[in-house]
C-alpha positions in Angstrom: 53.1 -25.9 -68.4 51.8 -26.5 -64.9 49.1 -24.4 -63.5 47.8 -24.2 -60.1 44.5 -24.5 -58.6 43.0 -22.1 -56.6 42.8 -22.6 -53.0 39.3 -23.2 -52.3 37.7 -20.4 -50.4 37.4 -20.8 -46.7 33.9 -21.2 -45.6 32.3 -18.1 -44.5 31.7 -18.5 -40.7 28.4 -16.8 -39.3 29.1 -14.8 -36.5 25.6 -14.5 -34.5 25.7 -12.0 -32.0 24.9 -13.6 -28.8 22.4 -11.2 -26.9 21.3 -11.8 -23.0 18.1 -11.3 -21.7 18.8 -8.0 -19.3 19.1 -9.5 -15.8 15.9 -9.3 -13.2 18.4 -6.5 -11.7 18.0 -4.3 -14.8 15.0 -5.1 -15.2 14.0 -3.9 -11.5 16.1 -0.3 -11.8 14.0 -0.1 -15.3 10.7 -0.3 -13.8 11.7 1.6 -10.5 12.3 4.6 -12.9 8.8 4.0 -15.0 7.0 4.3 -11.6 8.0 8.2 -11.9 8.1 8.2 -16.0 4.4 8.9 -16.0 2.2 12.1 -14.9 0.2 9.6 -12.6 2.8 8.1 -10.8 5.1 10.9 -10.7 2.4 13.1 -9.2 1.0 10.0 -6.9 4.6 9.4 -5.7 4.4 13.6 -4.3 1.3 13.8 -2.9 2.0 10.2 -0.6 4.9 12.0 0.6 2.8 15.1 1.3 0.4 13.6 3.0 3.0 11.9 5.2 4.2 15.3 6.2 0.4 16.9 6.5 -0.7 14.7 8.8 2.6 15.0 11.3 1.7 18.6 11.0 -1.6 18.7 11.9 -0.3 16.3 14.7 1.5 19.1 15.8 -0.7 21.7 16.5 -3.8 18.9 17.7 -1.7 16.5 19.9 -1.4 17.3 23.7 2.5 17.5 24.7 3.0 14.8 25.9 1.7 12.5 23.1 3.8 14.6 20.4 6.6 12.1 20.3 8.6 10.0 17.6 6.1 6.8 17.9 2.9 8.6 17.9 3.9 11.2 14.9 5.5 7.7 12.6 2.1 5.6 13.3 -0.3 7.6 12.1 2.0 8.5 8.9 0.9 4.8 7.8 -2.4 5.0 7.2 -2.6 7.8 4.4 0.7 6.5 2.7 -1.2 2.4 3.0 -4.2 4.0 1.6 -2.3 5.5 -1.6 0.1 3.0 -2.3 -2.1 0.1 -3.4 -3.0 2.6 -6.6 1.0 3.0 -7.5 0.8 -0.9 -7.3 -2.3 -0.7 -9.3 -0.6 1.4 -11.9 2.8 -0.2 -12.3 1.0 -3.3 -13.8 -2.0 -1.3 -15.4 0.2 1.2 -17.6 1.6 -1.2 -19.4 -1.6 -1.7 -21.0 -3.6 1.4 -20.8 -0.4 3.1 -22.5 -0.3 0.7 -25.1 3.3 0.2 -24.0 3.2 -4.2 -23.8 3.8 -4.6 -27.3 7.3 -3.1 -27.0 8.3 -4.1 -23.4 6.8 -7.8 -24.3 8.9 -7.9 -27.5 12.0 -6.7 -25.8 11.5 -9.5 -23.0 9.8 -12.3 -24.1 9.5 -14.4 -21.0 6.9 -12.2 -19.2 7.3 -13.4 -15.8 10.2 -11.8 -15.7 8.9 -8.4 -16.6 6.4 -9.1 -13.9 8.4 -10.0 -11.1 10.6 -6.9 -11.5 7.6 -5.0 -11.5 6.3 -6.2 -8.0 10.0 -6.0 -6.8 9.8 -2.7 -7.8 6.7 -1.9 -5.8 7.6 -3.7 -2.8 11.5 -1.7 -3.0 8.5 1.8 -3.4 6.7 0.4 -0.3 9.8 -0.1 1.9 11.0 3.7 1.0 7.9 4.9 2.1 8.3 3.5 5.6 11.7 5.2 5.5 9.9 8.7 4.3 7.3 8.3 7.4 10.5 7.9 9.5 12.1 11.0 8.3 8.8 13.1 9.0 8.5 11.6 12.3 11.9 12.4 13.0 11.4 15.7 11.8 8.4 16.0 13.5 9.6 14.8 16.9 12.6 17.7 16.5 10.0 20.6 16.0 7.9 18.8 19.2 11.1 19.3 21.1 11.2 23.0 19.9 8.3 23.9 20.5 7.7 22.6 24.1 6.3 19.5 23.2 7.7 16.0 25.0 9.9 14.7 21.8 10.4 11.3 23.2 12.1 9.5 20.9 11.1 5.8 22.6 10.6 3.2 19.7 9.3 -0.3 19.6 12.0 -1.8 16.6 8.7 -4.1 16.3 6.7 -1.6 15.0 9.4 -0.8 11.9 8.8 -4.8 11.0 5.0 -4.3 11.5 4.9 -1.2 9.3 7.0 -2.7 6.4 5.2 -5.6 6.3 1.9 -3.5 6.2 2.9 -1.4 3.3 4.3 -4.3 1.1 1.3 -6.3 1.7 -1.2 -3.1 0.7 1.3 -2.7 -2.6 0.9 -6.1 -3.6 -3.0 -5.8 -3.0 -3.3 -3.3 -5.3 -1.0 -4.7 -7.9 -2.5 -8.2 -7.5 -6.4 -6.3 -9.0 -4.2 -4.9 -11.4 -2.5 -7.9 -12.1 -6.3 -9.9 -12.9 -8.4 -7.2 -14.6 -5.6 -5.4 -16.8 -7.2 -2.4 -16.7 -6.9 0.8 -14.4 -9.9 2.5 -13.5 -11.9 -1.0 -13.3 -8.6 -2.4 -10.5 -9.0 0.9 -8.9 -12.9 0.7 -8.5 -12.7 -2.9 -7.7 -9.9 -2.6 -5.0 -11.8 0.1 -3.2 -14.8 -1.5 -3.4 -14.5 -5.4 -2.9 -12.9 -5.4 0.5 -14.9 -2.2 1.8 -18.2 -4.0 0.9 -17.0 -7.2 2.5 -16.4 -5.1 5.5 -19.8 -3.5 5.4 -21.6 -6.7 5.0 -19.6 -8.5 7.8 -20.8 -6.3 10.5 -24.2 -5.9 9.3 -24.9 -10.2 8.9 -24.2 -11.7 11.6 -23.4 -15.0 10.0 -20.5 -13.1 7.8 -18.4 -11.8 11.4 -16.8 -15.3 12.0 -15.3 -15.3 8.3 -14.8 -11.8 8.6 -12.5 -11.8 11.2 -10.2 -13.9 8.9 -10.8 -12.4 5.7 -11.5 -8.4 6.5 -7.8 -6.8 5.6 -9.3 -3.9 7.4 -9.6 -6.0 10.8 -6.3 -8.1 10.2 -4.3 -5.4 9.2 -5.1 -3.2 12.0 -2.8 -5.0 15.2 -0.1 -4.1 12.5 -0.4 -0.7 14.0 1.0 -1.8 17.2 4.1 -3.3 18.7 2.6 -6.3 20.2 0.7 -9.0 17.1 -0.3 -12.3 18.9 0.0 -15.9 16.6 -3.7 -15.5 16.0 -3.5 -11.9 14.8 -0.5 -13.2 12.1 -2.7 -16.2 11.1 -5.6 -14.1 10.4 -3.7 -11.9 8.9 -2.2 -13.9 6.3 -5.3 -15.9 5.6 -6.7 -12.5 4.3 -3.5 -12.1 2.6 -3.7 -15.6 1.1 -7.2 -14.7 -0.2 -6.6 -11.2 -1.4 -3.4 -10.8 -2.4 -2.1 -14.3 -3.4 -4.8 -15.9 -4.7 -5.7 -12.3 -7.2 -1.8 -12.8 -8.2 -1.7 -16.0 -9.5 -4.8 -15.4 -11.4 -3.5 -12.4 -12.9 -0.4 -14.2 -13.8 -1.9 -16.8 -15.6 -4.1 -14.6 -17.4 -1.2 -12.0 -18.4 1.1 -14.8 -19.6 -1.8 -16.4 -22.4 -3.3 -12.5 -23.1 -2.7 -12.0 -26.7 -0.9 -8.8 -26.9 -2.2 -6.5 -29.7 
């Protein structure tokens, strides 16, 4: 009697599920929405667009006729919405930590750059729809000029849309860079505010600080961005200050964020 072996059983083969890293992409469209999620930024986000569309409106009612036109209604839109935006900057990188939230987001992408980088895409992406919002309420403005027997003109340097995107991003990224290094929001917020104003302050008040100042003073370098015409000198300045409080803050705060020991 012949009997016959069992086959031997196959090996079992382990399927591992291969997971990808959500693209930067993703990543970006998440932390686009989380600039809203909270009761801070959803509530920022209004009143930058408000004040956009209050100061066009006192504009209105201030402004000679002939001065209520398309330019002079969209440059003055700037400076409220630049003044506001550094704190959503300040926020986007803050929350994670205030909120207790960098446990999970850190465990659900490891590599942290990443996370970081689609959080200052997200910013800049914030600060380029805000120069498209002061367009709107210039536009809108310039309409009820026309309306109301005001000139209306609707005469536009293109140089001043460059100017006023590049003046918004670079405020963003100010913010988020002293959120970026100190990690904590009310000590960025103080600390952006103060810092530059107080280098202001002290460089026309010592006369030895107004040479360096004129390179370093965001409020001085930033302010031919207000107008069409910026000479080479006026973009060097410029992005010396840039390179000293924007840059230089960002790295920092990268390196640090990367070896912090989330808890």
């Amino acid at each position: 009697m012949t009997t016959t072996a069992p086959a031997p059983a196959a090996p079992a083969v382990a399927h591992r599920a291969v997971r990808r890293p959500p693209s930067l992409l993703r990543l970006t469209e998440v932390e686009l929405r989380k600039l809203a999620d909270t009761r801070a930024g959803y509530w920022l986000l209004i009143v930058i667009g408000l004040l956009a569309a209050a100061i066009v409106t006192v504009q209105l009612f201030v402004l000679d006729d002939e001065l209520q036109n398309f330019t002079d209604f969209f440059v003055p839109s700037l400076l409220p919405v630049g003044l506001l935006l550094p704190v959503l900057g300040i926020l986007s990188i803050t929350a994670e930590w205030s909120q207790r939230a960098a446990l999970t987001t850190f465990t659900l992408v490891p590599r942290r750059h990443r996370v970081i980088l689609a959080k200052l895409a997200a910013i800049v992406l914030a600060a380029l729809a805000s120069v498209l919002v002061s367009l709107a309420v210039a536009a809108v403005a310039t309409l009820l000029a026309r309306a109301t027997g005001g000139t209306g003109g609707w005469s536009f340097d293109a140089s001043l849309l460059l100017h006023a995107a590049v003046l918004q991003v670079a405020s963003v990224l100010m913010g988020a860079a002293f959120g970026l290094l100190l990690l904590n929001t009310p000590l960025a917020i103080v600390t952006y505010l103060l810092l530059p104003t107080l280098w202001s302050i002290l460089g026309g008040m010592i006369s030895a600080l107004r040479g360096p100042a004129r390179w370093l003073d965001t409020t001085a370098t930033m302010e031919p961005l207000f107008g069409p015409d910026v000479t080479a000198g006026q973009w060097g300045r410029l992005a010396v200050s840039l390179l000293v409080w924007v840059v230089v803050p960002l790295a920092a705060g990268l390196v640090r964020t990367l070896r912090r020991e989330v808890s």
